[in-house]
Structure formats: structure tokens, C-alpha cells
C-alpha beads as a LAMMPS data file, in Angstrom:
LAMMPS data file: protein, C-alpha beads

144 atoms
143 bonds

1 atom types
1 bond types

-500.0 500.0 xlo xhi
-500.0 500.0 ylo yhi
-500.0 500.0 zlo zhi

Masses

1 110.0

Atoms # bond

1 1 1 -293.410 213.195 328.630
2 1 1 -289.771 211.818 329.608
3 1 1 -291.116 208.348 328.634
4 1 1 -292.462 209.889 325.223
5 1 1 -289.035 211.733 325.041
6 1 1 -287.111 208.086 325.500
7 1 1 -289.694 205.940 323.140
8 1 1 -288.520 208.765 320.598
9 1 1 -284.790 208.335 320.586
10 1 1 -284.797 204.361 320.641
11 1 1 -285.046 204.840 317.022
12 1 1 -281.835 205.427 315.230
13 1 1 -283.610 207.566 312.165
14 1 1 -284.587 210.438 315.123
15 1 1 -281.464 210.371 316.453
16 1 1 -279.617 210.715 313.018
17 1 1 -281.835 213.149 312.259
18 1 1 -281.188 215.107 315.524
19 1 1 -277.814 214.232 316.247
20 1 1 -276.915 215.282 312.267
21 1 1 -278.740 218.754 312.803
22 1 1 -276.418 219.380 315.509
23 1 1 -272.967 218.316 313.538
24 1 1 -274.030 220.706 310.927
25 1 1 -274.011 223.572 313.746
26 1 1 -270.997 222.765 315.209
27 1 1 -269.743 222.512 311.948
28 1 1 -270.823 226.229 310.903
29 1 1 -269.694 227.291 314.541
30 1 1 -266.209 225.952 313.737
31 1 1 -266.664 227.370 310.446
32 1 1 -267.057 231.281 311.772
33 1 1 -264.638 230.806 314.457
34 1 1 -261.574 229.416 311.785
35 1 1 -262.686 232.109 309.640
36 1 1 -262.818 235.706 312.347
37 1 1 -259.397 233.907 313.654
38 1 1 -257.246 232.317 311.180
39 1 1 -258.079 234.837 308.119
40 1 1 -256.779 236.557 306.035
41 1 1 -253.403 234.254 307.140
42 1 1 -255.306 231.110 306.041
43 1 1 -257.252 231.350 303.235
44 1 1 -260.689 230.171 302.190
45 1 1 -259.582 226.567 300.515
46 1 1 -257.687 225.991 303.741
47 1 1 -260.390 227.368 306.520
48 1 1 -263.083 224.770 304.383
49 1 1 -260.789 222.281 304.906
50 1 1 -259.752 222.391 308.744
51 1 1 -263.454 222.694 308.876
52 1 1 -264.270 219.937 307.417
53 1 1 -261.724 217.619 309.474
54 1 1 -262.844 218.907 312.489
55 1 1 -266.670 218.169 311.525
56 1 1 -265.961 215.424 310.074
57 1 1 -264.428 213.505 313.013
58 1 1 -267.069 215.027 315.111
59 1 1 -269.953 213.937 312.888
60 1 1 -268.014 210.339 313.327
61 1 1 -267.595 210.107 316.777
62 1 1 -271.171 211.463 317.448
63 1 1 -272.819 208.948 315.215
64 1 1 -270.639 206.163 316.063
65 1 1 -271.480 206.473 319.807
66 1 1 -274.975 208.181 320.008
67 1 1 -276.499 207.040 316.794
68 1 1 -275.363 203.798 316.125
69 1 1 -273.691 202.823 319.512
70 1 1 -271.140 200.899 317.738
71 1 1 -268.834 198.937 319.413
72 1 1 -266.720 197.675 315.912
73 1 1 -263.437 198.478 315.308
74 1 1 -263.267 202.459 315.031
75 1 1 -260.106 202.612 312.072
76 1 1 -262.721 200.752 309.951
77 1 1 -265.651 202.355 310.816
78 1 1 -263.508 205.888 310.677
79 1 1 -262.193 204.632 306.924
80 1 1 -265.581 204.129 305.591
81 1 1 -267.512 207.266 307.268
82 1 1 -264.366 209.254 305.392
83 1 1 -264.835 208.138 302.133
84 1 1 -268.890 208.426 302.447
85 1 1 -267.937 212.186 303.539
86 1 1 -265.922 212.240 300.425
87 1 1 -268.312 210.762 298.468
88 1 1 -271.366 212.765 299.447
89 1 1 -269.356 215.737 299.527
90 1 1 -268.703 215.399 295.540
91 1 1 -271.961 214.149 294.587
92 1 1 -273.595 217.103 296.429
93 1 1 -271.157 219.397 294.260
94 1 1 -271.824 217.794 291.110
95 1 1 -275.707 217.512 291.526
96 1 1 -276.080 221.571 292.335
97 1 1 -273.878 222.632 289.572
98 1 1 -275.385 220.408 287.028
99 1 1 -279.248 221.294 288.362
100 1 1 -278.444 224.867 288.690
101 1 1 -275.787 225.686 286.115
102 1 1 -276.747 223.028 282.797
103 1 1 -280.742 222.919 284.309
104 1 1 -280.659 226.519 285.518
105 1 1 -282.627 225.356 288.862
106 1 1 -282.904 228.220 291.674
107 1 1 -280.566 227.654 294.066
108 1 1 -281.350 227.414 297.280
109 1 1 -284.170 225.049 296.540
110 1 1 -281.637 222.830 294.813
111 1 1 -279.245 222.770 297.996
112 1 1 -282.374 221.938 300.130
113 1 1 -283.512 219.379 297.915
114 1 1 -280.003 217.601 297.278
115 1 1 -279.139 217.859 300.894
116 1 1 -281.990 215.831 302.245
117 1 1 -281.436 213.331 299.175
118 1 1 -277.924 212.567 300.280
119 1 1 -279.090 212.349 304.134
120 1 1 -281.076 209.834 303.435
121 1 1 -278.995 207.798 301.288
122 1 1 -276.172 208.473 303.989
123 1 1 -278.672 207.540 306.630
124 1 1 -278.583 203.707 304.878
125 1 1 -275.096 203.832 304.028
126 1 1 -274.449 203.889 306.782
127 1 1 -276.759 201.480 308.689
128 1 1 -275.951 199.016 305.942
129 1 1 -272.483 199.641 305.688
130 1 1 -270.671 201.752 307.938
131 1 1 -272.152 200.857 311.509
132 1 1 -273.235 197.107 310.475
133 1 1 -273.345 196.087 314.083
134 1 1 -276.052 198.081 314.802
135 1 1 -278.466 197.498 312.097
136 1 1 -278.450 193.621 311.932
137 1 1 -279.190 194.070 315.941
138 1 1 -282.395 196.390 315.219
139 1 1 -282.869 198.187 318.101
140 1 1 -282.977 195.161 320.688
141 1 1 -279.780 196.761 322.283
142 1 1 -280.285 200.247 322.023
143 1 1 -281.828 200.266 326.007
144 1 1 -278.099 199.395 327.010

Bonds

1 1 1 2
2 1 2 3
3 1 3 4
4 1 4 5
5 1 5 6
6 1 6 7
7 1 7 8
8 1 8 9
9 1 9 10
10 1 10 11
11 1 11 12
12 1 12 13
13 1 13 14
14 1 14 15
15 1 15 16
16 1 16 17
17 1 17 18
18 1 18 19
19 1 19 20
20 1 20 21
21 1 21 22
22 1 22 23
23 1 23 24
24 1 24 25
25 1 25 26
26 1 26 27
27 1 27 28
28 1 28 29
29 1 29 30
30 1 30 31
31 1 31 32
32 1 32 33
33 1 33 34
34 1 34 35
35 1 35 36
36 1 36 37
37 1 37 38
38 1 38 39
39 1 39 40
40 1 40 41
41 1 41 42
42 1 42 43
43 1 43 44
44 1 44 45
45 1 45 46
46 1 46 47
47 1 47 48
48 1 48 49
49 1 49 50
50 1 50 51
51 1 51 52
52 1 52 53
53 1 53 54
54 1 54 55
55 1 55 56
56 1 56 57
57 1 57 58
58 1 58 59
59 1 59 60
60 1 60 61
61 1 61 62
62 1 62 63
63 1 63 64
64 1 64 65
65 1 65 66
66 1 66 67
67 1 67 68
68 1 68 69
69 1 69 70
70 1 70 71
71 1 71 72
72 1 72 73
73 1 73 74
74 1 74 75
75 1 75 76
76 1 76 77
77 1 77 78
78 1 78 79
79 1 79 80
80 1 80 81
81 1 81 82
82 1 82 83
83 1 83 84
84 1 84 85
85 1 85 86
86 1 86 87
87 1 87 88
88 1 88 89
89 1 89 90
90 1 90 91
91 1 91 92
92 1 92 93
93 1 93 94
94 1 94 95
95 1 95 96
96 1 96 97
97 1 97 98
98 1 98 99
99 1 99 100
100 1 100 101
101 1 101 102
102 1 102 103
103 1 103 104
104 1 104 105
105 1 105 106
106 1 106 107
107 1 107 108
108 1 108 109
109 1 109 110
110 1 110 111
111 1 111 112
112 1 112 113
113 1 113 114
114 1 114 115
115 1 115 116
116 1 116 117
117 1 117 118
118 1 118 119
119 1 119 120
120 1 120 121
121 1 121 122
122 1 122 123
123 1 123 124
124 1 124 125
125 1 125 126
126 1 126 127
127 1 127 128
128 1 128 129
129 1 129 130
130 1 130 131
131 1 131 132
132 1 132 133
133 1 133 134
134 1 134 135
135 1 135 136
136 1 136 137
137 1 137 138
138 1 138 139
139 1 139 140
140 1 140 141
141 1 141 142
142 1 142 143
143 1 143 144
């Protein structure tokens, strides 16, 4: 089973998959913590945004070293995961208020639907762009 368990998370798709499930609960963790401690002194604009630092640079340095294993320069690699955040952050917006406000979509379907869009497109983004190291290797280093 522990040789199953290993075969599994050779492959850099599982571990996105698994290692972005758990960035999304840390980031809700953070999330309820900022908000039960820092409001009604901060409010909501600035609890999303500490938030979304914090989650951000943890959703970096997780990927960087247990996705991708990157060994590249990390400013770079930090630059380009930021504006792909950015990025993926305001399509997401625009795509849910267009399908559910101009196409009148429900909306929880629609925040399922464009949420595993953009992981996928962020999931080559960043093999192609971000991490480049790691994807012209393939996965003949990933045992080191």
C-alpha cells in the first residue's frame, strides 16, 4: 500500500491536486481566525486581504517545494505565482458575475464549475511557466 501510496505522488497533477486542497484549508483557517480576532477593528476588505497574503505565500512555498520541487530562483518564481494569483483571482470574479448576474446561472454551481476551470489552467501555468524546471525534467527527478 506504501508503494501504491509513493507511485501516486510521483506525479505532480496528484500532488497539485492534494497539496492545493490543503492551501485552500489553511487558507479558510486563516480566514476564520483573522476574522473572530482582528474584527470589527479590521474590516472585511482588509481581513480578505491579509488572507490572501498569507495564503498566497503559503500556496507558493508549498507548490514550489512539494509540487514542483523547484530549485530556480524563488523572486522569479514568487513574481510570476503573484501575478497568476492576481490573474486567476480576477478572472474567477469576472466569470461568476457575468454567468450568474448577465446569464443568471445558480450560483454555487457556477463557483464549482469556474473553480476547477481555473485549477486546471493554473495547473499548466504553472508547469509551463512558473516552475519551468520541473516540467522540461518530467518526473525523472522527482525520486530525489
Amino acid at each position: 500500500m506504501l508503494q501504491l501510496i509513493r507511485k501516486i505522488w510521483k506525479r505532480p497533477g496528484i500532488r497539485y491536486l492534494f497539496i492545493g486542497s490543503w492551501n485552500t484549508v489553511f487558507g479558510f483557517i486563516v480566514f476564520c481566525i483573522l476574522r473572530f480576532v482582528a474584527m470589527p477593528p479590521l474590516n472585511t476588505f482588509f481581513v480578505v486581504t491579509i488572507t490572501s497574503v498569507i495564503s498566497i505565500s503559503q500556496s507558493f512555498l508549498t507548490q514550489r517545494k512539494l509540487v514542483w520541487r523547484s530549485k530556480n530562483a524563488m523572486r522569479n518564481e514568487f513574481l510570476k505565482f503573484g501575478c497568476i494569483a492576481a490573474l486567476q483571482y480576477i478572472a474567477g470574479l469576472t466569470l461568476i458575475i457575468y454567468l450568474v448576474d448577465y446569464k443568471k446561472f445558480s450560483l454555487l454551481p457556477t463557483q464549482l464549475a469556474v473553480s476547477v476551470i481555473l485549477v486546471v489552467v493554473t495547473f499548466f501555468i504553472m508547469r509551463s511557466w512558473i516552475f519551468t524546471s520541473r516540467a522540461k525534467d518530467g518526473d525523472a527527478n522527482q525520486s530525489s
